[in-house]
Each structure stands twice: as structure tokens, then as C-alpha cells.
N, C-alpha and C positions, 0 to 999 in steps of 0.2 A: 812486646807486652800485649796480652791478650785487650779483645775489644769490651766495654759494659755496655750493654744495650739496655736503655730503656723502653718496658715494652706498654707500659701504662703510669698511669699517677692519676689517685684520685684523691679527692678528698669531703668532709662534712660541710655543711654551710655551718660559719661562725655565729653563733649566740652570744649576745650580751651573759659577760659573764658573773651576772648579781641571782646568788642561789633565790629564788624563788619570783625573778622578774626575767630572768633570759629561760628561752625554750627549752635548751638542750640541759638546766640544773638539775630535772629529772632522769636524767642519764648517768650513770655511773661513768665515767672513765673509760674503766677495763670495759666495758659493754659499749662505750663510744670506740673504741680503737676495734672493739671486733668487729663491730659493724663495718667501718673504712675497712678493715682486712677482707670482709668474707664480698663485699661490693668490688674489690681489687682482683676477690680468686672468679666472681663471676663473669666480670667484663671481660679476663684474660683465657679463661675456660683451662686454666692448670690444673695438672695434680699435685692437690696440696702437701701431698705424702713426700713431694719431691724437691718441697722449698729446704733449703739447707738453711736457714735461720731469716729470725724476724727480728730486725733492729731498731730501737724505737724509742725515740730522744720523750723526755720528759724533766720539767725543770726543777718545779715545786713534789720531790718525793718522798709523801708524805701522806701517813692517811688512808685515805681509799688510793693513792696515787703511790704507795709506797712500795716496798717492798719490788720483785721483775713485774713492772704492768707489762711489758712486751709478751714475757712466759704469760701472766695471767689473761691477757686479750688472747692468746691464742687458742689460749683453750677454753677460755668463755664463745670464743668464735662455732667451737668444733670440731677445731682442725684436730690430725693425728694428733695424738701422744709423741710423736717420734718427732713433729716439726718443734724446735727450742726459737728459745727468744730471750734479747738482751736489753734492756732500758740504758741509757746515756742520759751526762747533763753535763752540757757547754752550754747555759744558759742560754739563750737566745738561740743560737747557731747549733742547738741540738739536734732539730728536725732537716738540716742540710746536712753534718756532721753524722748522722743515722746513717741520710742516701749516699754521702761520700764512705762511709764504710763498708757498704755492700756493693760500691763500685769496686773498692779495693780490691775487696775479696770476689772480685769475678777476674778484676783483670793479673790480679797474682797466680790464677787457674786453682786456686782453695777449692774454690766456689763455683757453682753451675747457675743458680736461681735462690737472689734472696732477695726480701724485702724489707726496706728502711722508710720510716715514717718517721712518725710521734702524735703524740698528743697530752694538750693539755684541759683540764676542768679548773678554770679561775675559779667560777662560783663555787664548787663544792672543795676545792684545796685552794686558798689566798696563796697570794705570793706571799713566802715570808712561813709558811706553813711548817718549811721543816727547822726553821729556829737558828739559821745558822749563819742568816747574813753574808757577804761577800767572804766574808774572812774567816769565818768559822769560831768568832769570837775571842779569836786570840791575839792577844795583847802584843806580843813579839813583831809578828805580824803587821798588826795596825800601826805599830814604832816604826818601822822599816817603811810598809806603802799604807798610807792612809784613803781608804776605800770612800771616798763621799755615793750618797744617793745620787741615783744613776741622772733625775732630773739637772740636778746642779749641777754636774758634769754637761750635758745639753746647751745647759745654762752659760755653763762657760765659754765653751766652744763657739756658740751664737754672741760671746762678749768681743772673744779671742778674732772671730771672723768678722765682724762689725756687720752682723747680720739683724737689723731692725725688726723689731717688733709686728710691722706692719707686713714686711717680706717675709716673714714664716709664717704669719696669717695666712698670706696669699698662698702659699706651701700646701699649708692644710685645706684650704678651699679647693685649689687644684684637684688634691686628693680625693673628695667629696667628690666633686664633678664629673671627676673621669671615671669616677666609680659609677653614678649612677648611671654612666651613657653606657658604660659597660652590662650593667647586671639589665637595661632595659633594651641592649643588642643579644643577651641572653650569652656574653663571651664566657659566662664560669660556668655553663650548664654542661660541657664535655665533663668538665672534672665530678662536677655536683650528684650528689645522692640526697636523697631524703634519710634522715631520720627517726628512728621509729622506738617507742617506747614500748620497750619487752615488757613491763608490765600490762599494758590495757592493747597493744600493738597494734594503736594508731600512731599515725605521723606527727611527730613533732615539731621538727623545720623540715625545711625543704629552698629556702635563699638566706642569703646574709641578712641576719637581723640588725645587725649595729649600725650601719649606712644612715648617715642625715642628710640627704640630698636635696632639703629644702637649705642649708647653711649659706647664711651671708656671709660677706669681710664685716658687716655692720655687728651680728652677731658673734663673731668669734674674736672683735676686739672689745665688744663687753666682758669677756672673761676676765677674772681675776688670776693672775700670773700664781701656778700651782705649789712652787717650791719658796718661796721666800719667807716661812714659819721655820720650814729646813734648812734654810741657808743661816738662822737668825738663831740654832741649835743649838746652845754650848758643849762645848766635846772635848773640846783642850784640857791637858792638865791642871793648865794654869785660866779655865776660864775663855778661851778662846772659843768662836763660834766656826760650824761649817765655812763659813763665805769665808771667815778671816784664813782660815788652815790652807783653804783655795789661795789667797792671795798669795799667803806664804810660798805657796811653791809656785804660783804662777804672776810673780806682782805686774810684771807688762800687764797684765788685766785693767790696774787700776782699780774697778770693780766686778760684783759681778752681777751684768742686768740680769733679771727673772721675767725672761720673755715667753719661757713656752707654760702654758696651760693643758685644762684636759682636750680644747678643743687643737690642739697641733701637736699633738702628743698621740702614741698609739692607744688605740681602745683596746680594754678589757676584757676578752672573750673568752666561750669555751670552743673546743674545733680539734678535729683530727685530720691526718693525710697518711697515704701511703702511696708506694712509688715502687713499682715491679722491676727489677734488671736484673737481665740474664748472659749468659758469656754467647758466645757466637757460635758454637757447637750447638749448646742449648737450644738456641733460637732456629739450628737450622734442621735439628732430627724432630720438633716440634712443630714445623710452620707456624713460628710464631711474628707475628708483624712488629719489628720495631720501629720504637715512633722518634728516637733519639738514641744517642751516645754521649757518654761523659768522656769530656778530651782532657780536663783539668782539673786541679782540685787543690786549693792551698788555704793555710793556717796563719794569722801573723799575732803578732805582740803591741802592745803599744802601751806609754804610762797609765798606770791603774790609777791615778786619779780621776784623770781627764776621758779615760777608757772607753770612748765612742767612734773615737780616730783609727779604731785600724780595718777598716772594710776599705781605704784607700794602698794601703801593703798589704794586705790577702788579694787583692786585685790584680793589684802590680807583680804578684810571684806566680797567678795564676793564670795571666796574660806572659809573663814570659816562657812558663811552660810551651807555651803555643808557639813561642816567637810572633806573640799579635802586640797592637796595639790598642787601644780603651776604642778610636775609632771604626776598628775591625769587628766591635761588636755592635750589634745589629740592635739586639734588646737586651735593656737592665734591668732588676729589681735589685731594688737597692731597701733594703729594710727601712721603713718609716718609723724606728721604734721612736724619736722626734725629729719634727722636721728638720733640724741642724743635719742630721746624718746625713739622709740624704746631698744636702745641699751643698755639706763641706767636700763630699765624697766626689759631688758630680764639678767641683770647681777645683779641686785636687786634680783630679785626673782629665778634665776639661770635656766631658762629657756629653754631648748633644742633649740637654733636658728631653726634646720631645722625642728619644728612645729607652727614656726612666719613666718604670711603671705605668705607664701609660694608660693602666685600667684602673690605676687607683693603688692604695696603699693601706699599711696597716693603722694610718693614723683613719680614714675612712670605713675600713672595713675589719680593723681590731687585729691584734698579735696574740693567737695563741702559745705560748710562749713555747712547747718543747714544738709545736707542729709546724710554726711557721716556714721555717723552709722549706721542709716538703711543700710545703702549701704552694710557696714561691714558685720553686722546681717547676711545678705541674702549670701555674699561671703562666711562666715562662713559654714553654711547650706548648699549650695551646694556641697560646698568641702568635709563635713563630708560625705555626700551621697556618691560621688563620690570613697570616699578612704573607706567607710564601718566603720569610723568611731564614737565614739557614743560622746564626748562631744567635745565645744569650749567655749572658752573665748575671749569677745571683750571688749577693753578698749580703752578709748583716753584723752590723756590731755584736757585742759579746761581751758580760760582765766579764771585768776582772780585767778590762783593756788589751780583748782580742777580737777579731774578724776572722770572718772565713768568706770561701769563694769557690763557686764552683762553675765551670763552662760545660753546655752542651750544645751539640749541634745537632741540627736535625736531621734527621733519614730522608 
């Protein structure tokens, strides 16, 4: 099987994503993705006439987000006419799912040079924007698997693991910390671009806006626990609430505590990434420097109630691929979409915390929701550089109770 070389990833700094209080609301989308794109063809010095597609996860499609934003960023970018582009949406696990499908298609020999990102605009398209909820509103459906709000799921998982209140606080503070030691060692400025508003074309951001790097454990257990209005929801036929439907299928519960808030929870941003790979022919009639290769790449399933648990089986399929084990990896991103994730992930698979995220997380530094895994990808890669490093592992849960997972090792 042919090799995917990664030969860049870059991506935007994250805005708070409340339209008319985060930076980047005055950005369009399709004008936020061109930008990561045309920042991608410059740092690489390609001929853009020659990428054979732009793949490009986005969640909420809808709106200014609808219809191909991949097609429409490209050619809001400039590029050819001739270059195409495709948008995805595996909810969370889009923006890794984008750069896992342009791995494919290099290492199947389709493909010579394409590129996979995402991107999402919270503030200008909410979640929730295209109307369609986990389940598409259908009743058959909902009989069969009953979809709860992703919170209460967290929720669960933090009952189910006997994970305290006080220990996902300290989660999210981690988070906080290592992010701010991070962005004041300058580790995201490989990847980082500034921002610029095509209408007035001045700068808009230029670092992560969402970081609260003054956060206590004192302040983030004043929070009032976020889901328990949700959990307290009548939804049953017969009158039953969220929480209760939760027991039903999972009574070992007992109950279910409402430990996570917005302060251990992922923040709401807007942000784009993209991520260059090219086959190995390509990279070597271009002189083009790779900076990685993708060795692995797996999918998994798990109950769609509970639906947070399977970044521990996309791990486990995509570490066998290798014939490795969870120890053979060097560095994790494990998605912070709440802190449970991570923590059930890294205690599932017996993980060394201090090679998880170690610059920080989405619960610090926000989850754009089609971009994040590119976003990861590229966090990853830096950081192996940076530490001399040779492999990582990125994973993230996924509505609808699946994971994904992908390995690369460094050049």
C-alpha cells in the first residue's frame, strides 16, 4: 500500500463563538476555510491546479454553512476552477475523518495531493442550525435507540466511572494550564495564521481567544452543573424524564450526578484547519519536505445512548493496525468535548495522563466542531517535532456513539 505523507497542517486561531462578541463572527465560513486553504497553498508553495480535491468536515450544514462549503471555500480562496471539493459530517470526528479520507485516497494510488480539513462558524451557524437533532426527528428511530443530549451522556459516564465532581474540575483546570504555558511558549504559532477581514482587510485574530488562564479549582466549582434542566425534560410517552429513560437503560447507575458545567466542558468556538498529504511519488518529483505520515486510521461504534465511549475501540482497532500498544504511543489528543472523555479513554486504555494533550484541550481552548481534528492532527505534529518525538495518536468521540482514530509518525 502506497505511503500518505503529511506535508503541512495549518490552521486559524479559535474565536469565541457568540456572533457579535468572538473575533472571527465577522467572517464568513466559506471566507474562513479560504483563508486556512490559500495560508496552506503558501507555506507549501504547490500548484494549486494540481490538488485533486479539498475535503472538508463541517457539522452544523446549514445557512452560510450549507450547501459544498469545501466546493465554495475554494473558489472563494481563488483556486482553479478545475480544483473540486467535498464537505462531510461525522459530527465531531469530521475534521480527522476529512484528513483520514485524503489519506485513503493517496494511499489507494487514486490520488497524488489532496487536502482535508474543516471548518466550523458556531457564532454565525448554532449548533442545532440544521433542525435535525441526532436522529433526524424520527420517531422509529428514537423507539429503537433513544438519543439523549450529549451533556447527559458525560453525565452518565462521570456516574458510571465514579468520577467526582471535584476530579473533572481538576480536568478542566489542567486544561486551562497547559494551555496557557503552551500559547506563552508560543507551541501553536507553527500552525497559527492571523485572520483577516476581507471586508476592511485588517487583522482580526491572530491567537486563541477563548483560553482563561487566570481559572481557579475555586472558580470552576462555583459553577452550576449545566444539564440538570435536561436531564429533568419530560420525553417519554408516558411522562418520563431524560434522567429517568437514562436509568431505564442503564439502572447500575442508580442516578445520574450532573457533574459537568460549561467550565469542564468544551468551549464554543469558530476555527478552521487544513492538512496537505501527498503520495510519495508526489512528494519526490516536487521536493516536497514531509513532516509526517499516517500509519493508521480506524472507525468504531458504541451504544448511542451513552455515545462518548468509543474513542477507547477506534483506539484499540487503530493501534492494532500497527501491532502497537496505547504505551507505544508517544503522544495523545484525546478530544476534551468533556472532561469524562478524556479520562474514561485514558483509564480504559491505561494511558500515561502526562502524554494526553499536554498543551491543553478543547475544553480550554474550544471545539470547533467540523475542524477539530484537523486542528488535533496538526497540534499533534507540532508537538512530536517540538519534543523529538516519533509517533501520536488522535482520537474524538462522535454523536450517535462513535469514535474515530488516527496514528501518525513523524519523518
Amino acid at each position: 500500500m502506497a505511503v500518505a505523507y503529511i506535508i503541512d497542517a495549518v490552521r486559524s486561531p479559535r474565536g469565541r463563538g457568540k456572533m457579535g462578541k468572538g473575533a472571527l463572527s465577522v467572517v464568513h465560513p466559506q471566507e474562513l476555510l479560504a483563508q486556512t486553504l490559500n495560508e496552506l497553498a503558501a507555506r507549501t508553495a504547490i500548484d494549486k491546479s494540481e490538488v485533486d480535491d479539498v475535503v472538508a468536515g463541517c457539522v452544523s450544514q446549514a445557512g452560510e454553512q450549507g450547501g459544498d462549503i469545501a466546493r465554495s471555500a475554494v473558489l472563494t480562496a481563488g483556486w482553479p476552477i478545475e480544483v473540486t471539493g467535498v464537505s462531510l459530517n461525522r459530527y465531531c470526528g469530521s475534521g480527522l475523518q476529512a484528513v483520514n479520507f485524503t489519506a485513503m485516497g493517496v494511499m489507494s494510488g487514486m490520488q497524488k495531493l489532496v487536502v482535508g480539513g474543516g471548518v466550523e462558524s458556531m457564532s454565525r451557524v448554532p449548533m442545532g442550525s440544521d433542525g435535525s437533532g441526532l436522529d433526524g426527528n424520527n420517531p422509529h428511530l428514537r423507539r429503537r435507540h433513544f438519543q439523549v443530549p450529549q451533556g447527559i451522556s458525560a453525565d452518565l459516564i462521570a456516574t458510571l466511572e465514579g468520577f467526582s465532581r471535584e476530579e473533572i474540575d481538576r480536568f478542566a483546570l489542567r486544561s486551562q494550564q497547559l494551555a496557557a504555558q503552551a500559547i506563552k511558549e508560543g507551541r501553536f504559532n507553527r500552525s497559527l495564521f492571523p485572520v483577516i477581514n476581507p471586508d476592511t482587510n485588517e487583522v482580526v485574530l491572530e491567537a486563541d481567544e477563548y483560553p482563561r488562564p487566570s481559572t481557579t479549582l475555586e472558580a470552576l466549582a462555583a459553577l452550576e452543573p449545566a444539564f440538570v434542566a435536561l436531564g429533568a425534560t419530560p420525553v417519554g410517552s408516558n411522562g418520563e424524564t431524560v434522567d429517568e429513560l437514562v436509568l431505564r437503560k442503564y439502572p447500575q447507575a442508580g442516578e445520574v450526578r450532573h457533574v459537568h458545567t460549561a467550565g469542564n466542558s468544551s468551549g464554543i468556538v469558530d476555527g478552521a484547519a487544513a492538512v496537505l498529504i501527498a503520495s510519495e511519488e508526489y512528494v519526490r518529483a516536487h521536493g516536497l519536505k514531509a513532516r509526517a505520515k499516517v500509519t493508521a486510521m480506524a472507525t468504531a461504534g458504541a451504544e448511542p445512548m451513552i455515545m462518548l465511549t468509543a474513542p477507547t475501540p477506534a483506539s484499540q482497532k487503530a493501534l492494532a493496525q500497527r501491532r502497537m500498544t496505547a504505551s507505544d504511543i508517544d503522544l495523545w489528543e484525546i478530544n476534551e468535548a468533556f472532561a469524562t472523555v478524556p479520562m474514561q479513554t485514558m483509564r480504559n486504555l491505561g494511558v500515561d495522563p502526562d502524554r494526553v494533550n499536554v498543551n491543553g484541550g478543547a475544553i480550554a481552548l474550544g471545539h470547533p466542531l467540523g475542524a477539530t481534528g484537523a486542528v488535533l492532527l496538526g497540534t499533534a505534529l507540532d508537538e512530536l517535532e517540538r519534543r523529538g518525538l516519533a509517533t501520536a495518536l488522535i482520537t474524538l468521540c462522535i454523536g450517535g456513539g462513535q469514535g474515530i482514530a488516527t496514528i501518525i509518525e513523524r519523518i
